[in-house]
Each structure stands twice: as structure tokens, then as C-alpha cells.
C-alpha positions as CSV (number, residue, x, y, z in Angstrom):
1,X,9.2,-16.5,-23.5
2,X,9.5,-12.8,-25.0
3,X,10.5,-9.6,-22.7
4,X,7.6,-7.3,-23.2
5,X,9.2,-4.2,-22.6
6,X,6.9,-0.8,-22.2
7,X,7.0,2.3,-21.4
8,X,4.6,5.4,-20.4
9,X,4.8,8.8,-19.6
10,X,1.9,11.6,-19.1
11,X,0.8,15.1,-17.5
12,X,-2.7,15.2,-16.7
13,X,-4.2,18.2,-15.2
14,X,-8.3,18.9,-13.9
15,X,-9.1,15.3,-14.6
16,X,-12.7,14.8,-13.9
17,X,-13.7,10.8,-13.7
18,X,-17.4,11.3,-13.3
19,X,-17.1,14.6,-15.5
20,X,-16.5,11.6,-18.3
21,X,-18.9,9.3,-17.1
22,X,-16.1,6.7,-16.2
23,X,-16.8,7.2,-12.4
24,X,-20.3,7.6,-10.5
25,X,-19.4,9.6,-7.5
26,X,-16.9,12.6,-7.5
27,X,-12.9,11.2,-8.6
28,X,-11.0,14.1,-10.2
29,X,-7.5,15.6,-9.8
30,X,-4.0,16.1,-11.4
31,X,-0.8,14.3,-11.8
32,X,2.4,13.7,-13.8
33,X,3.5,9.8,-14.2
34,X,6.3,8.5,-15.5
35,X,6.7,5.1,-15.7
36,X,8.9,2.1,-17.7
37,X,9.7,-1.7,-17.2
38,X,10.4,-5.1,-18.7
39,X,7.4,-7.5,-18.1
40,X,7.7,-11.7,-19.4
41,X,4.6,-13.5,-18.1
42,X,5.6,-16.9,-19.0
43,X,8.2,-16.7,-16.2
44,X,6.1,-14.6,-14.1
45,X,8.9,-12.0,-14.5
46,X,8.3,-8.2,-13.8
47,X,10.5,-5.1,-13.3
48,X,8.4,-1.9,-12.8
49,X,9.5,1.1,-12.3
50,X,7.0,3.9,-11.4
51,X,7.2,7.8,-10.8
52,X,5.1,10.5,-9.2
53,X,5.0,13.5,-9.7
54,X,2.7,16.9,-8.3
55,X,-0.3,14.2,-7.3
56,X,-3.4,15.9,-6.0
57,X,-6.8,13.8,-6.3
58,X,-10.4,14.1,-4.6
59,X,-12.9,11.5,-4.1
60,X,-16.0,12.1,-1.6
61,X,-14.5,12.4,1.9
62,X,-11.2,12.3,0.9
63,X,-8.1,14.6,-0.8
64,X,-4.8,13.2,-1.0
65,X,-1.7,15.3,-2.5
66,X,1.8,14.1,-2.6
67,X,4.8,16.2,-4.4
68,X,6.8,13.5,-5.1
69,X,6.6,9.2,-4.7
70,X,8.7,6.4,-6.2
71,X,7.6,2.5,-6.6
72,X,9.8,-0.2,-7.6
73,X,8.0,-3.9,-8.3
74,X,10.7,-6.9,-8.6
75,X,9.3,-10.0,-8.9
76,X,9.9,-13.6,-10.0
77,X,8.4,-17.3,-10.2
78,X,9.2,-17.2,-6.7
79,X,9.9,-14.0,-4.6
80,X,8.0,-10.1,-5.2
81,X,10.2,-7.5,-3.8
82,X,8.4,-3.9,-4.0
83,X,9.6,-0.5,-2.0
84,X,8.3,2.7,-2.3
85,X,10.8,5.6,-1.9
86,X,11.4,9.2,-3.1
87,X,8.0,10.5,-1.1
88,X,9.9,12.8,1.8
89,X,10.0,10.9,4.7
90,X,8.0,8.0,3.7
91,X,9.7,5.0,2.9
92,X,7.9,1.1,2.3
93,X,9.9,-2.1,1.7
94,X,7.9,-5.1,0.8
95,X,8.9,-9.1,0.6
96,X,6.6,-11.7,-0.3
97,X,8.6,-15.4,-1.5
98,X,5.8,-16.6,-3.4
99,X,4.9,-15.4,-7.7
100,X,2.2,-12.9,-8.7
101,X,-0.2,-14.7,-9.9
102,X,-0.1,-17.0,-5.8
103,X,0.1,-13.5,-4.3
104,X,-3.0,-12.4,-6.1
105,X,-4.7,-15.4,-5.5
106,X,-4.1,-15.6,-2.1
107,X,-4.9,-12.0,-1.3
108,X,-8.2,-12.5,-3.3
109,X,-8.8,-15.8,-0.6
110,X,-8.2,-13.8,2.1
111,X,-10.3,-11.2,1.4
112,X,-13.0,-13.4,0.9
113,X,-12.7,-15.0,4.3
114,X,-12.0,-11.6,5.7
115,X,-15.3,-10.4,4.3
116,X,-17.4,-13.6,5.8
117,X,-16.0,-12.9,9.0
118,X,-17.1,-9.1,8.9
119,X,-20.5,-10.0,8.2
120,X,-20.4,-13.2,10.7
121,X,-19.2,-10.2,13.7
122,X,-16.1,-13.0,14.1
123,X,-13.0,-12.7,13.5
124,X,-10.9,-16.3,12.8
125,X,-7.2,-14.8,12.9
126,X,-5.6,-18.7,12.6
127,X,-7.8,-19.0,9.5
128,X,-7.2,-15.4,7.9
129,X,-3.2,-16.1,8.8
130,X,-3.4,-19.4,6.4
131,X,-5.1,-18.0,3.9
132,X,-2.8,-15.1,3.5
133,X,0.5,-15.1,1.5
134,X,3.3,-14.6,3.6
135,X,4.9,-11.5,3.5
136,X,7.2,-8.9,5.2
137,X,6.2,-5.6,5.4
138,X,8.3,-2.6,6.7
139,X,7.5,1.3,6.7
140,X,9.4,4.2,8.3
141,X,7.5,7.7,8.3
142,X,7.6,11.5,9.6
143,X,5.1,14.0,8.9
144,X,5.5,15.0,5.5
145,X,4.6,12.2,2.5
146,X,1.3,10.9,1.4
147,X,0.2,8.8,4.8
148,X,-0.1,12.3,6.6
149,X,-2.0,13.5,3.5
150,X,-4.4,10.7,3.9
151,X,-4.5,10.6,7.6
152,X,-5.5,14.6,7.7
153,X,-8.8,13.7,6.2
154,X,-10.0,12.4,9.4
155,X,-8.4,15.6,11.7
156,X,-5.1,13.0,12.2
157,X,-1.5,13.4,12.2
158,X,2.1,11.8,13.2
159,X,5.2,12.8,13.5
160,X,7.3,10.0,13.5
161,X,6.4,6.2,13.5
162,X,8.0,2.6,12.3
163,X,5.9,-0.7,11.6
164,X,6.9,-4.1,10.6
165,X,4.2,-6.8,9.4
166,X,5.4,-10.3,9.3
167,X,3.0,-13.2,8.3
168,X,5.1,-16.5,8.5
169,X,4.1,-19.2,10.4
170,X,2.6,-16.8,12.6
171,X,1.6,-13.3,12.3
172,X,2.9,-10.7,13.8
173,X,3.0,-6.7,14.2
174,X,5.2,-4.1,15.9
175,X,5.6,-0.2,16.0
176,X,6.2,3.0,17.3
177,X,4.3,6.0,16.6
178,X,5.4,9.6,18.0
179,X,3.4,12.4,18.8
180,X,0.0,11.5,17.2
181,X,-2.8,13.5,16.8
182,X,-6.6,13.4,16.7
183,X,-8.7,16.2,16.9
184,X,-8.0,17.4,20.6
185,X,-6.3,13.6,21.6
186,X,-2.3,14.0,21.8
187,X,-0.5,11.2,22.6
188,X,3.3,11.9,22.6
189,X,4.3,7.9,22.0
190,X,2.2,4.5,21.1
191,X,3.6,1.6,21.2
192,X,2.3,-2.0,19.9
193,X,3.5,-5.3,19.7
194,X,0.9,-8.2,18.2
195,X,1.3,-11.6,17.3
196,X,-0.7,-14.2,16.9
197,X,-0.6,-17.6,19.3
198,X,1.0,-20.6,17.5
199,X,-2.5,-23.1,17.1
């Protein structure tokens, strides 16, 4: 019933991943982490703390770079509670009433299922739904934080949007995006409201 507590701090610069033979494609970059918490696995306990700092990585197809970025993981036998804060205008808070180890396990479930359907061309959304934990989900961003980063990779952009994801006895998803951008598609506002039919 012991508090592991840990901490970790480092600066690494030109990291090279397949340089070291620890990745087979391209996976290098640089990045200063600071990170601390108090961990107890018998209770399924975790407070994690986590800090980003001058992030820049490359894998094929894909650069992401983010100045700044801030995680928080709270968790107990029976609720996780994560955010992510800190990164400009991004912002991320997470709710799942359920432990770890039945998040994990559900999530690994689902993507199971998820992956059977892909290859079946069929999509079950009752049977996904089930499988899945259930969770809340909400994100507010603008145009400067690590989604934009991500996003520019495939010639896209936003500059404002909100989303909440709710998987309870149904699931459901709603958001506003402003003034996105793809290649020469602008679309000043999107809006989108799903939810799944009770069975």
C-alpha cells in the first residue's frame, strides 16, 4: 500500500530514434520535460504531473512543434480526471468514472472491435458505444498550440473551434469550428451535432 513517489526531469536536443536503431523509419527531434508525481498501484492511485517545454519532432509525413504544453492525470479506483493546459490556446479536460486498469481494458476492447469492423467495411456504433468506457471529453482551441501544428501537415488550419465527446448511455458529439482551412477550401463556420439512437 506504499506511495511510489518519482520524479524526472531532462533536455534532449537532435535525438535521432532510428539514428540509435530504436526506431525503423525516420523519429527524431528535441524537447525539454519536466515531470513529477505520487503513483500507489494497489489503490489504483495516480497524480501526474507533466511539462513541455520547446517540443519539435519528425516522423515520415509529419512535424509537430509546440512551445509550451501542460498535462495533469488524477485518477482513483474509480474516476480518471486528466486536462491539458499551458499550450496557448489549447485547452483539454477529460472525465472517465471508471480505474485505469477498466479504462485501459476497455479502450484495448474497443479497439479491437473498432479494428474488425474496418476490415468488415461495417461500422456497429451500438456495439463500439458498449464496449467503450465512458467518458467526457471537452476541448477549446484557436490557432496557435500543437492541434494547428498537427493539422498543418495536411495544408489545414482553424481558428477557433469547441468540441464535447460524451459516451454515457449514448454517444454523443458537438462543436463549432471557425474559419477552417484546406488547401484552397475556406469555410468560415462548421457546425456538428451527433449522437447516437438509443437501441
Amino acid at each position: 500500500n506504499e506511495d511510489i513517489e518519482w520524479r524526472v526531469s531532462g533536455d534532449v536536443r537532435n535525438a535521432d530514434l532510428k539514428g540509435l536503431g530504436l526506431s525503423e523509419t525516420q523519429s527524431k527531434g528535441s524537447l525539454a520535460l519536466i515531470g513529477d508525481g505520487v503513483v500507489n498501484l494497489t489503490k489504483q492511485a495516480y497524480d501526474i504531473n507533466l511539462s513541455l517545454h520547446q517540443f519539435e519532432w519528425s516522423v515520415p509525413d509529419m512535424s509537430v512543434n509546440t512551445s509550451s504544453l501542460d498535462a495533469k492525470v488524477l485518477a482513483t479506483d474509480s474516476i480518471i480526471k486528466a486536462s491539458i493546459y499551458n499550450n496557448n490556446d489549447l485547452k483539454a479536460d477529460f472525465v472517465s468514472y471508471c480505474s485505469i486498469d477498466t479504462f485501459v481494458a476497455k479502450m484495448v476492447d474497443a479497439t479491437a472491435i473498432l479494428d474488425s469492423q474496418i476490415v468488415a467495411r461495417r461500422v456497429d456504433v451500438s456495439k463500439l458505444q458498449h464496449a467503450l468506457p465512458g467518458f467526457e471529453l471537452n476541448v477549446t482551441s484557436k490557432n496557435n498550440n500543437i492541434l494547428n501544428s498537427v493539422l498543418s501537415n495536411s495544408g489545414m488550419s482553424i481558428g477557433e473551434m469547441s468540441m464535447s465527446v460524451n459516451n454515457d448511455s449514448v454517444f454523443k458529439m458537438k462543436g463549432d469550428v471557425l474559419r477552417f482551412n484546406s488547401g484552397d477550401t475556406r469555410l468560415d463556420t462548421l457546425r456538428f451535432d451527433v449522437w447516437q439512437q438509443a437501441n
